[in-house]
N, C-alpha and C positions, 0 to 999 in steps of 0.2 A: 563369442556367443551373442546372440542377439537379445536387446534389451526388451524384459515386456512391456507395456507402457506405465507409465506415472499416472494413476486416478488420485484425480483431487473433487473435494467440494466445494463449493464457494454460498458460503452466507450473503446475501443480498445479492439482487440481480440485477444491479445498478449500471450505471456509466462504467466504472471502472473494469467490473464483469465483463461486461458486450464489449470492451476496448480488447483484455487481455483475450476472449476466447475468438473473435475476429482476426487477432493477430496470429493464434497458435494454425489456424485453420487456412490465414493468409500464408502463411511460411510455408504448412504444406502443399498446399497447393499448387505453389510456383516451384518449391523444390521436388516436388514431380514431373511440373513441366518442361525443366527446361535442368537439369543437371548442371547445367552451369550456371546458374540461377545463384544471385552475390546477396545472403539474406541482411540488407543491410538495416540499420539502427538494432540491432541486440549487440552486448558488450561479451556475450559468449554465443559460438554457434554450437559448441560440443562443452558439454560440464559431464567426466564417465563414462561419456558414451551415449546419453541423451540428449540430442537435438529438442529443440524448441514443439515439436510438432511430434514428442514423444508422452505429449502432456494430455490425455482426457480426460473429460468431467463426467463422475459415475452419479452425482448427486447436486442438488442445486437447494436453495430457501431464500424465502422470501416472505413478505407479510399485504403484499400489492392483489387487489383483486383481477387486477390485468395483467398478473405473471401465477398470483397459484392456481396449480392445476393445469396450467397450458405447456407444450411443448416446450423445452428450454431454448430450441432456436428461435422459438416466437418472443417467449418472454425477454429475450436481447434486446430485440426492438421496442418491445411495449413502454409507452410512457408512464411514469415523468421522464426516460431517457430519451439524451439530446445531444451526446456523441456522435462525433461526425463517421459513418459505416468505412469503415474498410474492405471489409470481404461480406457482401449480405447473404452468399451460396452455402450457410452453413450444413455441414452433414446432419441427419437426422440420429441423435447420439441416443432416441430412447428415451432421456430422462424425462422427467416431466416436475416440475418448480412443487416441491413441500413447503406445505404452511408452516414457515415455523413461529416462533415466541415473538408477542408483540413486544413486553415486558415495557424499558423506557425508548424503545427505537426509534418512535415519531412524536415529535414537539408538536405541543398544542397550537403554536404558532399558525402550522400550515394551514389550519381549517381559513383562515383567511385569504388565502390564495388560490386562484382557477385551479381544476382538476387535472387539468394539464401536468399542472408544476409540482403536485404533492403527492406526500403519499396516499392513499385510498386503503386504508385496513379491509380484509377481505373477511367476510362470512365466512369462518372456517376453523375445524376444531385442529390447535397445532398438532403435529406431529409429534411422535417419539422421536426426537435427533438423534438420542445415541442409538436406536433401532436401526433406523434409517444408515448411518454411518454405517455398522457392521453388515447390514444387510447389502450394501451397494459397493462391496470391497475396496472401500477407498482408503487410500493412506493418510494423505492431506489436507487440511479442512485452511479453505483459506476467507479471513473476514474483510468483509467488506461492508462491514453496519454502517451507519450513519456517525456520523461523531457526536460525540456524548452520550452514547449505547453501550454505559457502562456495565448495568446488568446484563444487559445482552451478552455482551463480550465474556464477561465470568459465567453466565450459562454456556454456549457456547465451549468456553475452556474447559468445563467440569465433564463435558460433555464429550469432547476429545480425552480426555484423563481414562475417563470407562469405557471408551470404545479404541482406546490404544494407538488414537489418531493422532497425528503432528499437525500444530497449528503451527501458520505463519499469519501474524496476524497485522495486517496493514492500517490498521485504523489506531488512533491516538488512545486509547485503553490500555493502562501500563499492564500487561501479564508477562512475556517475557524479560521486563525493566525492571519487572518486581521481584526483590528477592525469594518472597512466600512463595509464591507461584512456580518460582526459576525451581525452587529444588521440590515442587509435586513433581514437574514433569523429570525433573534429573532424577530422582524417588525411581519413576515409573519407567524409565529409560527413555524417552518419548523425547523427541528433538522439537524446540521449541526454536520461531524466528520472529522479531519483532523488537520493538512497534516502532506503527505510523510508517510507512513506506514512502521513500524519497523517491523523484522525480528523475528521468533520465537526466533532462536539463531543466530543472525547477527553479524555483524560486529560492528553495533553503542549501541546495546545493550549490547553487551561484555564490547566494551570500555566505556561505560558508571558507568557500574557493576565495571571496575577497578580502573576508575580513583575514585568514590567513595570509593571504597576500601584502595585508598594511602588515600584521606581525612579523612578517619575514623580512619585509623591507625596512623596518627600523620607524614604522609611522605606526604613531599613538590615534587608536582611534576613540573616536571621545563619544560620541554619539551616534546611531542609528537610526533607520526605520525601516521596515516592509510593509507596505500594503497591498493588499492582493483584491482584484476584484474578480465576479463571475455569475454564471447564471443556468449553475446547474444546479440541484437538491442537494450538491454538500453548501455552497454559497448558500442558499434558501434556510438551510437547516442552520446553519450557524448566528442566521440572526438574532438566536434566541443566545444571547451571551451568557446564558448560564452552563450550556452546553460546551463551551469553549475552555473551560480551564486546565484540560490535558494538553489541549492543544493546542495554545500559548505556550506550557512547560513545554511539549515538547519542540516547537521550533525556537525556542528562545533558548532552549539547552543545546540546540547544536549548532547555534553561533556562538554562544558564548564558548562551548566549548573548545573554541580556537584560537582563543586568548589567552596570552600568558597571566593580562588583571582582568576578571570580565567587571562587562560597565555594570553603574549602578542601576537599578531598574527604571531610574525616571529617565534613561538615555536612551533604553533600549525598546520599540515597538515592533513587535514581530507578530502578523497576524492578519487575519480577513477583515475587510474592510467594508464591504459593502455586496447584494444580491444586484445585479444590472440582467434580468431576464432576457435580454435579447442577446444578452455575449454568448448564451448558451452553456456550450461545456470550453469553451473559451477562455483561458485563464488569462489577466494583465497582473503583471504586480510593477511597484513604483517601489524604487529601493532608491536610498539615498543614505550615505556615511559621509560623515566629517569627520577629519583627524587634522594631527601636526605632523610634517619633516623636519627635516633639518633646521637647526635654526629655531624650531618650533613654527618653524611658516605654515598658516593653516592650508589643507586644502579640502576638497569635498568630491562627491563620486554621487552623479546619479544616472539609474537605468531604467528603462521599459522594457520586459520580457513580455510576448504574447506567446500562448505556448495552449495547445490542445490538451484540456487538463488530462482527461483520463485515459488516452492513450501514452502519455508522456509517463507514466509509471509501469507500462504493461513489460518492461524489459528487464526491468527490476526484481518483478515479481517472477518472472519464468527463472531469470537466473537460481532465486531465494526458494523455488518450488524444487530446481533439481538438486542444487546443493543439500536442501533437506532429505530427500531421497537417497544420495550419498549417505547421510550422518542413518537415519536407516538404517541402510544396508552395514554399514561400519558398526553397529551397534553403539553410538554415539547418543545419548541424551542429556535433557536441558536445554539452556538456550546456545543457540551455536553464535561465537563468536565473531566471526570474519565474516558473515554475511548477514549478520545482522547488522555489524559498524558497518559494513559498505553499504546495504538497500533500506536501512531504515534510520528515522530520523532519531530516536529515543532508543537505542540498544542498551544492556543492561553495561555496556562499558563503551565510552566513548572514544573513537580509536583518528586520526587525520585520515582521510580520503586517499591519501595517497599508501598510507600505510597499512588499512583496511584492504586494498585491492590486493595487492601482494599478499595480504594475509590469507585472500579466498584462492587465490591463484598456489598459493601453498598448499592450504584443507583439500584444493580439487584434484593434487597431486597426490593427495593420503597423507600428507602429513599432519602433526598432530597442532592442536589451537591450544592447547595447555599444559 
């Protein structure tokens, strides 16, 4: 029997947004054209039954005066995004970008910077979210706030809770990390994924892969660093280092969590470094570890990663959208276990990467995560 489609919402209609909905509409596209069409970068093409391109958006928000109210395949493009386009022939899907909650989403910060690069609050009375939700029969509300939009984020959740909606929530705001929250939606039955979502090939997924790699090979690592630079509005926005303290915890919890001793904290820096407006959506990070082998003989490891921030997550996120759709359909709630340790960086249980993938490849078979 043929699957109906997966309607999700997406909170913000940022880089990350216009990355994953360019990619859902790239897939299908060529997988019409060409039946032998090889969809390559997703790490699943079938999760149940649902392809990549079995995903539409019933509902959109945003708080930009050049995204509410306009078409959503316009507001993809509308600035501050600076994502580089993959498919710009988007269908006409209908929706149209709700005003929603300013609450804390934009730092005072940005009024110092071109219009270009910030956000723009729009004129505009918000919406009812959970109206909107129920009214637009979505099942999946997927976040994409700003980081440090931590009210945002618990509006938003309380909001999925009365409208019976599953968040996966990709931004550093612990709700599904957090025990309280893990058992409203377990309560409600409602399948929860999250936080902070990993990068196909990122920067926390590397270091992750390496520092398990000193562990396995018998090398003591002693000290670390990540820096990351960029020059989209999550760089822009993180300038404001008050905004960052989830999101330290959570890249710093999933290195460490692949230590058998983790380092002390004056060893370890993991975190954005700097706005360089002309990288764009352009991600560099500079990673470098020292340790001891054999012998105690020191050695050291450093890398350059440049990587497309906000498409470099869109593979993550489709996988994390149908798996929830499974839990769904399974009558499964709370936070789902195996594809939260695989696609996100702070899940409420930290699982190896390698053990995580076999866990999802499990759950996609119907078996059970607990």
């Amino acid at each position: 029997m043929e699957k109906k489609p997966i309607r999700i919402a997406v909170v913000g209609v940022g880089n990350c947004a216009s990355s994953l909905i360019q990619g859902i509409e790239f897939y299908r596209a060529n997988s019409r054209k060409n039946p032998r069409f090889e969809p390559l970068g997703l790490m699943h093409v079938d999760i149940g039954g649902y392809k990549p391109w079995d995903i539409e958006v019933g509902a959109a928000f945003d708080i930009d005066r050049r995204k509410v109210g306009r078409p959503l395949k316009e507001a993809l493009f509308a600035r501050p995004n600076c994502t580089k386009v993959i498919y710009p022939n988007l269908n006409d899907s209908a929706v149209t970008v709700s005003m929603g909650e300013v609450l804390d989403g934009v730092s005072g910060h940005m009024k110092d910077y071109p219009e270009d690069r910030v956000f723009l609050v729009a004129d505009e009375k918000p919406c009812n979210v959970e109206k909107v939700l129920k009214d637009s029969g979505v099942e999946i509300l997927l976040n994409y706030l700003p980081v440090g939009s931590d009210q945002a984020t618990r509006f938003y959740a309380e909001a999925c809770l009365r409208a019976g909606v599953s968040l996966i929530n990709c931004m550093p705001s612990f709700i599904a990390s957090d025990p309280r929250w893990a058992t409203r939606f377990e309560e409600k039955g409602i399948p929860v994924v999250g936080d902070d979502v990993k990068s196909q090939m990122g920067a926390t997924i590397i270091h992750r892969a390496l520092a398990k790699l000193f562990e396995d090979r018998g090398v003591r690592l002693d000290r670390t660093y990540q820096i990351n630079t960029g020059g989209n509005t999550d760089f822009l926005n993180m300038l404001n280092r008050d905004r960052l303290k989830s999101k330290r915890i959570s890249k710093t919890e999933a290195i460490q969590s692949q230590l058998g001793v983790p380092l002390e904290p004056e060893n370890i820096h993991i975190g954005p470094s700097d706005y360089v407006p002309w990288q764009n959506d352009n991600k560099v990070c500079f990673l470098r570890m020292e340790g001891r082998g054999f012998g105690e003989v020191s050695l050291n490891l450093e890398m350059r990663l440049s990587v497309e921030d906000s498409p470099n997550s869109g593979g993550m996120t489709i996988d994390a959208i149908r798996c929830c759709q499974l839990a769904r359909e399974r009558g499964i709630g709370g936070p789902l276990l195996s594809i939260s340790a695989y696609a996100m960086k702070h899940p409420i249980v930290q699982i190896p990467d390698s053990e995580a993938k076999s866990m999802v490849e499990d759950f996609i078979e119907g078996k059970r995560e607990r």
